[in-house]
Backbone as JSON Lines, residues from 0, in Angstrom:
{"i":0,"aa":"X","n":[88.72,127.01,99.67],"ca":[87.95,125.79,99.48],"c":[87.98,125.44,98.0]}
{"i":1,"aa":"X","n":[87.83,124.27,97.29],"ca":[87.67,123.77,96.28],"c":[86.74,122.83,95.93]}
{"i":2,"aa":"X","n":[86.1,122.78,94.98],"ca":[85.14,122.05,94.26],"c":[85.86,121.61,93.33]}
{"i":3,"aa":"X","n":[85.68,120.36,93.13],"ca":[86.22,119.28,92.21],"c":[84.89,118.43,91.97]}
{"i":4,"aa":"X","n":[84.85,118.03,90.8],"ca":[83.5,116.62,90.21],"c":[84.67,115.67,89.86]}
{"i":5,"aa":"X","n":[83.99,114.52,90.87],"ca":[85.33,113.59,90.79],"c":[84.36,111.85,90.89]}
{"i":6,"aa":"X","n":[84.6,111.06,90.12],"ca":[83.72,109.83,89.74],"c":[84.51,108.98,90.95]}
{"i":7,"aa":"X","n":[83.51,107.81,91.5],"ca":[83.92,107.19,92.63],"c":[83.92,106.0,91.68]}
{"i":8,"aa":"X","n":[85.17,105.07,92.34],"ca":[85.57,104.26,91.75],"c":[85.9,102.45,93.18]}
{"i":9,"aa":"X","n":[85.75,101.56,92.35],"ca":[86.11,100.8,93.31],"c":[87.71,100.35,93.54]}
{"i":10,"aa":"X","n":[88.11,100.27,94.99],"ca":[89.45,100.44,95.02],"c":[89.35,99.04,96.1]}
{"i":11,"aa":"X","n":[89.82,98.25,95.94],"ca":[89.96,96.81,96.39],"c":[88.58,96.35,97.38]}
{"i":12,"aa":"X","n":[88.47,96.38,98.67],"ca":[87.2,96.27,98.87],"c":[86.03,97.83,99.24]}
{"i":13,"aa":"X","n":[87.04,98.88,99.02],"ca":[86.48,99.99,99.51],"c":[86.14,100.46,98.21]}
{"i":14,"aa":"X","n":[85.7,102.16,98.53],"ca":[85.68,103.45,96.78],"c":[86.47,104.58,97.17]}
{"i":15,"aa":"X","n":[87.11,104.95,96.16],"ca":[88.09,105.64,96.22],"c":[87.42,106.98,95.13]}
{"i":16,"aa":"X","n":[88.35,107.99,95.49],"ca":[87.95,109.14,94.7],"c":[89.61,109.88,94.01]}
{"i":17,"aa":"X","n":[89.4,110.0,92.89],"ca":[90.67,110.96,92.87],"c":[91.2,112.19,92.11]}
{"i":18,"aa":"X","n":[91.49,112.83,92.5],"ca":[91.75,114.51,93.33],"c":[92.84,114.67,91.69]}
{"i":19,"aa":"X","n":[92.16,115.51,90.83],"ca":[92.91,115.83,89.72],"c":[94.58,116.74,90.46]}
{"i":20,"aa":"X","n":[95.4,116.22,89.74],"ca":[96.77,116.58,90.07],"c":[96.61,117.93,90.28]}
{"i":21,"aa":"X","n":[96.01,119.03,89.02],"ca":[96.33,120.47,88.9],"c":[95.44,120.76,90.09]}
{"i":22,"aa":"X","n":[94.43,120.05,90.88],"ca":[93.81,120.94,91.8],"c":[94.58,120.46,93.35]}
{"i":23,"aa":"X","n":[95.39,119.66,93.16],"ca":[95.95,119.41,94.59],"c":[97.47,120.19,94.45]}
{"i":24,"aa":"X","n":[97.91,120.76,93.5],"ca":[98.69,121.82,93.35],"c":[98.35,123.07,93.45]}
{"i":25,"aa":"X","n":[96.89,123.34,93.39],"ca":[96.34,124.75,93.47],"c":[96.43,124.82,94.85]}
{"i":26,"aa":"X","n":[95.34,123.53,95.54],"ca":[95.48,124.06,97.06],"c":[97.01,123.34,97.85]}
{"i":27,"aa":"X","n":[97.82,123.06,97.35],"ca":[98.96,122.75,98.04],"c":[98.89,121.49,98.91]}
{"i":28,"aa":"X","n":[98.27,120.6,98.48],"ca":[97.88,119.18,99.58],"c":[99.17,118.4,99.75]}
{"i":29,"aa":"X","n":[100.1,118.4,100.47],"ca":[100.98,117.3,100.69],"c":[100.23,115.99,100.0]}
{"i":30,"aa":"X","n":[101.02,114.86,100.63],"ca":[100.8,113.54,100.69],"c":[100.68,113.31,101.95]}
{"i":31,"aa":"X","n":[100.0,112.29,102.65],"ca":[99.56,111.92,104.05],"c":[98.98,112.66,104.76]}
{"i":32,"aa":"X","n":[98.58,114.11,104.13],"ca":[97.89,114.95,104.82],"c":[96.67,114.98,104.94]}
{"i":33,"aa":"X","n":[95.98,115.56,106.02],"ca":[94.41,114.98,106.5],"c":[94.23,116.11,106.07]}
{"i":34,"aa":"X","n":[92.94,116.16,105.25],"ca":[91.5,116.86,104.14],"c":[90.54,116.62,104.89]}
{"i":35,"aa":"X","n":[89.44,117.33,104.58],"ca":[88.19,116.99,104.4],"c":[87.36,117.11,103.49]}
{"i":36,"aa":"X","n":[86.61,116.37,103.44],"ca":[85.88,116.14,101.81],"c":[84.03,116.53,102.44]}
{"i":37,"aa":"X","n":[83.55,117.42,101.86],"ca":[82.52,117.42,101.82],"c":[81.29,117.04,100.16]}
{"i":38,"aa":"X","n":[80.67,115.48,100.72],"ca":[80.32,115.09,99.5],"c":[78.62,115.31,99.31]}
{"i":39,"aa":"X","n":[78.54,116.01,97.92],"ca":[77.21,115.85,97.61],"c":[77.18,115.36,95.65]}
{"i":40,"aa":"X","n":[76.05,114.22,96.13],"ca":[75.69,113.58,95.06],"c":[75.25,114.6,94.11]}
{"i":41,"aa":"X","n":[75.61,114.5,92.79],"ca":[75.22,115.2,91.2],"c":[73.72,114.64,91.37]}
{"i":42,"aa":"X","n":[73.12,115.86,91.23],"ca":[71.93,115.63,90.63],"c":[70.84,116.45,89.34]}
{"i":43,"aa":"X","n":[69.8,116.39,89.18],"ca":[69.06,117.18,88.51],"c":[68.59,117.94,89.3]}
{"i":44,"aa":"X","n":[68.09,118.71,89.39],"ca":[67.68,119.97,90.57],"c":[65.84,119.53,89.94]}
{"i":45,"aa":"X","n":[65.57,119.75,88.55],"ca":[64.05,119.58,87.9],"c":[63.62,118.62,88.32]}
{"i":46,"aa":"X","n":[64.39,117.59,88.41],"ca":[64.05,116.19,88.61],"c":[63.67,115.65,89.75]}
{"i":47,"aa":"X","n":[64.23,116.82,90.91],"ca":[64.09,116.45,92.75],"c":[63.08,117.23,92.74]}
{"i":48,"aa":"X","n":[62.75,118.29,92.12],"ca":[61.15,118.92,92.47],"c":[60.17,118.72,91.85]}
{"i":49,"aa":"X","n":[60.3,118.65,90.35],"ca":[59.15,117.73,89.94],"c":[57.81,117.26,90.6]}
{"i":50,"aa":"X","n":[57.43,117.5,90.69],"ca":[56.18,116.72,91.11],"c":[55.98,116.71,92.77]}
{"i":51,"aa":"X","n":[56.54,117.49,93.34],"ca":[56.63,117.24,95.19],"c":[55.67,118.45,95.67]}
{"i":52,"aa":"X","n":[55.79,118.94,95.08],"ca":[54.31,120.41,95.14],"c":[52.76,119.96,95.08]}
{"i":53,"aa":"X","n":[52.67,119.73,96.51],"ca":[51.42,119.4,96.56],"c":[50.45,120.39,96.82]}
{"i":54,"aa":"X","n":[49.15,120.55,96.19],"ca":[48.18,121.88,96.25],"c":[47.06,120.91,97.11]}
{"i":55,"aa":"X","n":[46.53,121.93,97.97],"ca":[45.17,121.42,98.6],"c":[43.71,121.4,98.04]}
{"i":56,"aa":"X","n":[43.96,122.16,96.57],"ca":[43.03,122.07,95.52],"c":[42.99,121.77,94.31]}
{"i":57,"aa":"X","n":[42.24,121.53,93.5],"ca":[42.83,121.27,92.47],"c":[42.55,122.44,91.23]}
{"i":58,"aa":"X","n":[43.44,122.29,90.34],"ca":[43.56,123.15,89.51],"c":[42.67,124.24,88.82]}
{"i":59,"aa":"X","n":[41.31,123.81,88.18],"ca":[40.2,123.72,87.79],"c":[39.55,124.75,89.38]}
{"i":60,"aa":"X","n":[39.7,124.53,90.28],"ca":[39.27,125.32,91.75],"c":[39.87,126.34,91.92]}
{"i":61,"aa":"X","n":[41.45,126.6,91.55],"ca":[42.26,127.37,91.24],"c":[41.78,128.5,90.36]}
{"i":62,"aa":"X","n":[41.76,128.17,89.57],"ca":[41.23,128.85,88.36],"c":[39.67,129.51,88.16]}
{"i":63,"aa":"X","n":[38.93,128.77,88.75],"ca":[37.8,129.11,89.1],"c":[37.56,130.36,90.06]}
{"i":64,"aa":"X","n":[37.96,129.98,91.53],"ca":[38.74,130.96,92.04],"c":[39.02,132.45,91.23]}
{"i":65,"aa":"X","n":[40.42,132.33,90.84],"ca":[40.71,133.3,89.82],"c":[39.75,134.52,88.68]}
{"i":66,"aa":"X","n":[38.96,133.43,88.33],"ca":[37.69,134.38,87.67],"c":[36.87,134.5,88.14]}
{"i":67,"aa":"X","n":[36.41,134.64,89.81],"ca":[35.7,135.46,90.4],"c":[35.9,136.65,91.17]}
{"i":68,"aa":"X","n":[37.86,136.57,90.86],"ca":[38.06,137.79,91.45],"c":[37.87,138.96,90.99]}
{"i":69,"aa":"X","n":[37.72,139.83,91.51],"ca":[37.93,141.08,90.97],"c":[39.0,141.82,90.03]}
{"i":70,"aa":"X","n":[39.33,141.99,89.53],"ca":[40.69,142.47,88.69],"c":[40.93,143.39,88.41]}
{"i":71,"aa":"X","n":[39.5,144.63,88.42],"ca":[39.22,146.03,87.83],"c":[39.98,146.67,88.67]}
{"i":72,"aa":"X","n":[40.75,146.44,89.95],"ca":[40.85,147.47,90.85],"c":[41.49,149.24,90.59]}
């Protein structure tokens, strides 16, 4: 399998992607030959979780919490 980061581009009315030379020589791709491309969008990983962690309390309750526990054990 291969991973390539490859920028989509517009190619007359469609988008086109394209396949650096040295990696279609690594895996041996003819021409006219059927691939499959499995695509996932670049992202920030910090940026998709950020803020999606929702608590059923709030912080301050948390913490409060916390200093009534016991700790000596």
């Amino acid at each position: 399998m291969l991973e390539v980061e490859a920028k989509v581009r517009k190619w007359g009315r469609s988008f086109g992607v394209v396949i650096p030379k040295e990696k279609i020589r690594e895996e041996g791709i003819k021409e006219n030959e059927i691939i499959k491309l499995l695509i996932a969008k670049k992202t920030n990983v910090l940026k998709e979780t950020f803020g999606t962690l929702k608590f059923k309390r709030t912080t301050q309750e948390i913490l409060d919490e916390s200093d009534r526990e016991d700790w000596d054990e």
